[in-house]
C-alpha positions in Angstrom: 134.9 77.7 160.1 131.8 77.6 162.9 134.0 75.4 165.4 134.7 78.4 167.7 131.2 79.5 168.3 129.4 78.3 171.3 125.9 77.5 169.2 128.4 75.3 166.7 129.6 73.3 169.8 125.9 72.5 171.2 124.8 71.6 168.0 127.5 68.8 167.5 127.0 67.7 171.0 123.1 67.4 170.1 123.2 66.1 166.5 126.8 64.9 166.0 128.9 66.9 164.1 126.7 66.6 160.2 129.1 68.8 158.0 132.1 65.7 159.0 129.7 63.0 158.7 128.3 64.2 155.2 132.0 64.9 154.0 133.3 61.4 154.6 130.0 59.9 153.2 130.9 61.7 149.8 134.5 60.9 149.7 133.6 57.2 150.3 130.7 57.6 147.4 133.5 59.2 145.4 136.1 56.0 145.9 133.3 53.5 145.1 132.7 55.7 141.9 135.9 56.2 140.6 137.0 52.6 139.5 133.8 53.0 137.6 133.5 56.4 136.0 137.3 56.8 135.3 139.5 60.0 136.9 138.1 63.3 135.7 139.3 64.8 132.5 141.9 67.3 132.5 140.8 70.9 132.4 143.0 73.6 131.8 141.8 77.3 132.1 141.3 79.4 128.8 141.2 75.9 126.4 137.4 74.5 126.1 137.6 70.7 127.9 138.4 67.9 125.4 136.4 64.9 124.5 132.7 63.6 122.8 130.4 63.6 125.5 127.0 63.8 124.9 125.9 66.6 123.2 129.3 67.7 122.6 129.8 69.9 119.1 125.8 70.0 119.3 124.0 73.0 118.9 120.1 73.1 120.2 117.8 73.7 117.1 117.2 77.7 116.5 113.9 79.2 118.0 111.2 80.1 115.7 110.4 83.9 115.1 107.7 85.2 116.7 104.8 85.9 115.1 104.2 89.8 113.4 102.2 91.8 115.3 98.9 93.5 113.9 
């Protein structure tokens, strides 16, 4: 995206390229994750997702009214 703009390329050579650095450090958080959390559930556009999380099929309780003004 910024890799042809001279400011991009002094940046990198000054503070190493971040964006890179920050996108491997996720994908390795994401590997170490996954054998624990499971793979993501399956959503499909149009159909709510599937499953009991928490706070699924729960509605918050219903605000009071407010109070009648004089």
């Amino acid at each position: 995206m910024f890799q042809e703009t001279p400011i991009y390329n002094r940046l990198v050579a000054e503070r190493g390229d971040i964006p890179v650095q920050v996108r491997g450090e996720a994908e390795r958080i994401h590997r170490s994750l996954t054998p624990l959390l499971g793979p993501p559930p399956q959503v499909h556009p149009g159909r709510p997702p599937q499953g009991g999380g928490p706070g699924h099929g729960v509605r918050p309780p219903a605000a009071p009214p407010f109070p009648e003004l004089p």
